[in-house]
C-alpha positions in Angstrom: 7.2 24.6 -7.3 6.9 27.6 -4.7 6.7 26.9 -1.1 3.1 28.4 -1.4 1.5 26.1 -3.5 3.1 23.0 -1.6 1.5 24.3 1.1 -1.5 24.2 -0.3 -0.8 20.8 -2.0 0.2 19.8 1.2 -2.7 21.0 3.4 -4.8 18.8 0.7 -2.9 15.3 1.3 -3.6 15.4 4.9 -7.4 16.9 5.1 -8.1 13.8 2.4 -5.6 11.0 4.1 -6.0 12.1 7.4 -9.1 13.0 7.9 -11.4 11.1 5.4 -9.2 7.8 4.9 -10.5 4.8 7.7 -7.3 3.7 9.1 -8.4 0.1 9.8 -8.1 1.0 13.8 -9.5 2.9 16.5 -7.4 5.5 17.0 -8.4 5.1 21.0 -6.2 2.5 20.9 -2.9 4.1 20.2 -3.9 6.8 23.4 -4.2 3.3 25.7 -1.0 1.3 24.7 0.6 5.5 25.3 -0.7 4.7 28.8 2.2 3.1 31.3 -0.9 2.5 34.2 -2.8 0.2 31.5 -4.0 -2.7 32.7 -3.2 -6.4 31.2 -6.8 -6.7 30.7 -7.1 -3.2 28.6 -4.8 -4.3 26.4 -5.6 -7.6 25.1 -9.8 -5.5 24.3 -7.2 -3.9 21.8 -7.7 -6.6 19.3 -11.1 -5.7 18.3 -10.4 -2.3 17.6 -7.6 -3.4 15.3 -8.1 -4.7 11.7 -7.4 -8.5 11.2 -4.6 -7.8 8.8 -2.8 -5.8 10.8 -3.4 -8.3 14.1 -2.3 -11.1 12.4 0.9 -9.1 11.5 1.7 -7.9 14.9 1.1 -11.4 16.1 3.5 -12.9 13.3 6.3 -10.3 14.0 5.6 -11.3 18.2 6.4 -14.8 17.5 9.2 -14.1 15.1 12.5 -15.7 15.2 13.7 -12.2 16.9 10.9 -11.7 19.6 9.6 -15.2 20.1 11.6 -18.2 19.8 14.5 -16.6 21.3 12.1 -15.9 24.6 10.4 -18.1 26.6 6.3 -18.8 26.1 3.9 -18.6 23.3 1.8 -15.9 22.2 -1.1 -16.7 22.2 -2.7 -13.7 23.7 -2.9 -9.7 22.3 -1.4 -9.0 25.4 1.3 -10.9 25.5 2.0 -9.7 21.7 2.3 -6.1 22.9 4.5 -7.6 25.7 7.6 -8.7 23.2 7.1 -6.1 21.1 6.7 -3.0 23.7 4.2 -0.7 23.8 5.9 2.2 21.7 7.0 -0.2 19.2 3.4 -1.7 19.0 1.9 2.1 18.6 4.3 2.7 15.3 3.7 -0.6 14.0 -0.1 -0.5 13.9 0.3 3.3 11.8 2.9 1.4 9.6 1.1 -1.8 8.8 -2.2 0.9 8.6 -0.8 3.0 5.8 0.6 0.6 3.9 -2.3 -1.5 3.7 -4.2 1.4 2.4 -2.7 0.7 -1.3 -1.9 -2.5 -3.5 0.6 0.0 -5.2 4.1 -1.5 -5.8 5.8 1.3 -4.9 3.8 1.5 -1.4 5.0 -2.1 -1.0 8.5 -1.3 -1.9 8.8 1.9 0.4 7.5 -0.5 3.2 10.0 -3.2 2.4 13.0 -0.6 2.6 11.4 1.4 5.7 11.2 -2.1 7.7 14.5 -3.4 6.3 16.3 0.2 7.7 14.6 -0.7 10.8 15.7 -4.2 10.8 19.1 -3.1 9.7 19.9 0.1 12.3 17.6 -1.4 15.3 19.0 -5.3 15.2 22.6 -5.6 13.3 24.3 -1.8 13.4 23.0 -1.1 16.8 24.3 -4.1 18.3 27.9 -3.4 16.2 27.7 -0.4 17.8 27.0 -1.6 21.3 24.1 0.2 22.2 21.9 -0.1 24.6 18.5 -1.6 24.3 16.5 1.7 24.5 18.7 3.4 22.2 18.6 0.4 20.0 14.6 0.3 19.8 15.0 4.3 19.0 16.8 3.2 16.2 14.3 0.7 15.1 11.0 3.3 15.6 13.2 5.5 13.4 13.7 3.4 10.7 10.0 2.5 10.4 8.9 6.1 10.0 11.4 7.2 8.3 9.7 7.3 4.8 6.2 7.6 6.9 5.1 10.2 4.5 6.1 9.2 0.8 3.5 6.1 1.9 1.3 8.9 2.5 1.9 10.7 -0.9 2.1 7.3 -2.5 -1.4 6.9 -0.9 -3.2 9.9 -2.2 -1.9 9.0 -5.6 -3.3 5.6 -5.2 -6.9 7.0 -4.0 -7.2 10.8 -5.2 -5.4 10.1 -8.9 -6.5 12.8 -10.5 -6.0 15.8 -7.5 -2.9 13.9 -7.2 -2.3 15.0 -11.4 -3.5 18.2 -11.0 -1.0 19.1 -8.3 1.9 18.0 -10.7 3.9 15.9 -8.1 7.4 15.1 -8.6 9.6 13.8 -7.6 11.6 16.7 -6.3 8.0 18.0 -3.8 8.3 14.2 -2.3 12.0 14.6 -2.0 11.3 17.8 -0.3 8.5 17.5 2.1 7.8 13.8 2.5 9.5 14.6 6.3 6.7 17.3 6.8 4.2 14.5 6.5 5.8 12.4 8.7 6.5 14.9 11.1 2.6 15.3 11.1 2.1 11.5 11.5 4.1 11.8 14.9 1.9 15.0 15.9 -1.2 13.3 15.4 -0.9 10.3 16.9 1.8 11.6 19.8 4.6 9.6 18.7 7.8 10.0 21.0 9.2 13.6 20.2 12.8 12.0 19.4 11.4 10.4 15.7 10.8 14.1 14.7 15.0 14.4 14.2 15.2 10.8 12.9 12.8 11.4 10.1 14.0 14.8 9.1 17.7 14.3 9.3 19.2 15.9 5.9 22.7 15.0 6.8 25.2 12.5 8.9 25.2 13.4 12.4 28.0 12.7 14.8 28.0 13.7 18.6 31.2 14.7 20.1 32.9 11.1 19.7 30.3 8.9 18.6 27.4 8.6 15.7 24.3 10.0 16.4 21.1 7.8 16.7 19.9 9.3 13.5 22.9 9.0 11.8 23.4 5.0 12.5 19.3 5.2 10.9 20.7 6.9 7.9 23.8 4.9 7.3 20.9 1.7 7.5 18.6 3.9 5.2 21.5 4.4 2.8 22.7 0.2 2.9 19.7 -0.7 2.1 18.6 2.0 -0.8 21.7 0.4 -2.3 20.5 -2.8 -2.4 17.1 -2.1 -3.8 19.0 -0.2 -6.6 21.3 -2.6 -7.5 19.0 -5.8 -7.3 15.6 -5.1 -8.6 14.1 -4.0 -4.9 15.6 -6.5 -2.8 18.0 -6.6 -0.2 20.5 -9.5 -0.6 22.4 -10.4 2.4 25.1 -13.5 2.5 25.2 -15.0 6.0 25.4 -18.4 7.7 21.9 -20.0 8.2 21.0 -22.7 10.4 22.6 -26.0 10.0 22.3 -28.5 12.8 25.7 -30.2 10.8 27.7 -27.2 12.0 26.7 -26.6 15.0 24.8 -23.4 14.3 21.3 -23.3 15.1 21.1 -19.7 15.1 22.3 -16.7 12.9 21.2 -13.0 12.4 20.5 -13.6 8.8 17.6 -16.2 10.1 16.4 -13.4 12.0 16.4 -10.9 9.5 15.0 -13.4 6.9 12.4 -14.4 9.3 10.9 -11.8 10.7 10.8 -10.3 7.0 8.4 -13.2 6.4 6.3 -12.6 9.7 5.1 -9.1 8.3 4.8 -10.1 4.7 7.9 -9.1 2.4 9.5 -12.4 2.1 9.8 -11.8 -1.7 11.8 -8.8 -1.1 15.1 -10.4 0.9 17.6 -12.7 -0.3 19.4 -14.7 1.5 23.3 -15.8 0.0 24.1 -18.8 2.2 27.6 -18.7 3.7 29.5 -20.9 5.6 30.2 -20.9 9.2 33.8 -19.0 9.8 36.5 -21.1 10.9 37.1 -20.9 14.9 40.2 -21.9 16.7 
């Protein structure tokens, strides 16, 4: 396919998705959580711009193993929601959870499943292996999220425009090659940070002078966790230690991972291998 007609293929995806699709939010709301003067009162009027799903969602992944239990306090409020989950990370989760609620396709569901699992994987387990620090960390996360932003999209259009979707004759090879151009719109359109516009459009490893790159340690998660899907039906299989009040251990990162994969709706699609606790001297 020429670069002219995906253009035009292109420009077609976006004018129908875009424009004509109802995102199940107020788009007002990304511009006030993008606000650092907002107040605590501004925030928690969010929730009835937001679609239920997706509330319930954010509120599940708040009070998560990860962002709740570990903390101090309930929550029981929007606000406080937005709070543990911080107000960037709050802004790309209500486009991620919007998109892929737009389709009961299966392969929406497993492009969501692997996007949230390279977040999981590069934001929570690699970046802390790699001792960075919480910022960078949560740039790792973002990136992971969007980082297949825009084969949801394509998945999308095939989903609600079938036969425009046929008569363009997508392939694979189009989604491999511009499904970062769509993303790269998604961050333009809704004034994502400008930093996700390398994450999602990295084409190789990067490495600084001495160190990985931020978008490299999200494509070394990206490329776990395709592995995993491949090999085992769409799953990712982890063995770790869980929870055992006999051993002492009443908290693992495999509980994390497991749990907050249950708080946004993809329990079916992780696997936990119970191991036991290493030996200490």
């Amino acid at each position: 396919m020429d670069d002219e007609k995906a253009q035009l293929i292109l420009a077609d995806i976006e004018k129908k998705i875009f424009d004509k699709v109802h995102m199940g939010f107020d788009p007002e709301v990304l511009d006030v959580l993008d606000n650092p003067d907002v107040s605590d009162k501004e925030i928690e009027m969010l929730k009835s711009k937001i679609g239920d799903d997706i509330v319930v969602r954010l509120f599940n992944i708040a009070s998560s193993v990860y962002y709740g239990q570990l903390r101090r306090g309930s929550v029981d409020t929007f606000y406080k929601a937005v709070s543990r989950l911080g107000m960037d990370f709050t802004r790309v989760l209500i486009i991620f959870l919007a998109f892929a609620a737009l389709s009961k396709d299966k392969e929406v569901k497993v492009i969501f499943a692997k996007s949230f699992a390279t977040s999981i994987l590069g934001g929570k387990i690699l970046a802390k292996e790699f001792g960075l620090r919480d910022s960078d960390a949560k740039k790792v996360e973002l990136g992971g999220l969007l980082l297949e932003i825009g084969k949801i999209i394509i998945a999308v259009y095939r989903s609600l425009y079938n036969e425009d979707y046929e008569k363009a004759e997508i392939g694979e090879d189009f989604i491999s090659s511009y499904h970062s151009h769509l993303g790269i719109k998604i961050i333009e359109k809704f004034k994502l940070p400008e930093f996700l516009k390398e994450m999602i459009s990295m084409e190789y490893l990067t490495l600084e002078k001495e160190l990985i790159s931020l978008s490299g340690i999200v494509m070394v998660a990206y490329s776990i966790i395709d592995l995993s899907f491949r090999r085992f039906g769409n799953r990712l299989i982890i063995a770790s230690p869980m929870p055992d009040p006999d051993e002492a251990a009443v908290h693992t990162i495999g509980e994390v991972i497991y749990d907050t994969f249950k708080a946004v709706g993809l329990g079916g699609y992780i696997e936990i291998i119970r191991q036991p606790l290493p030996n200490r001297r």
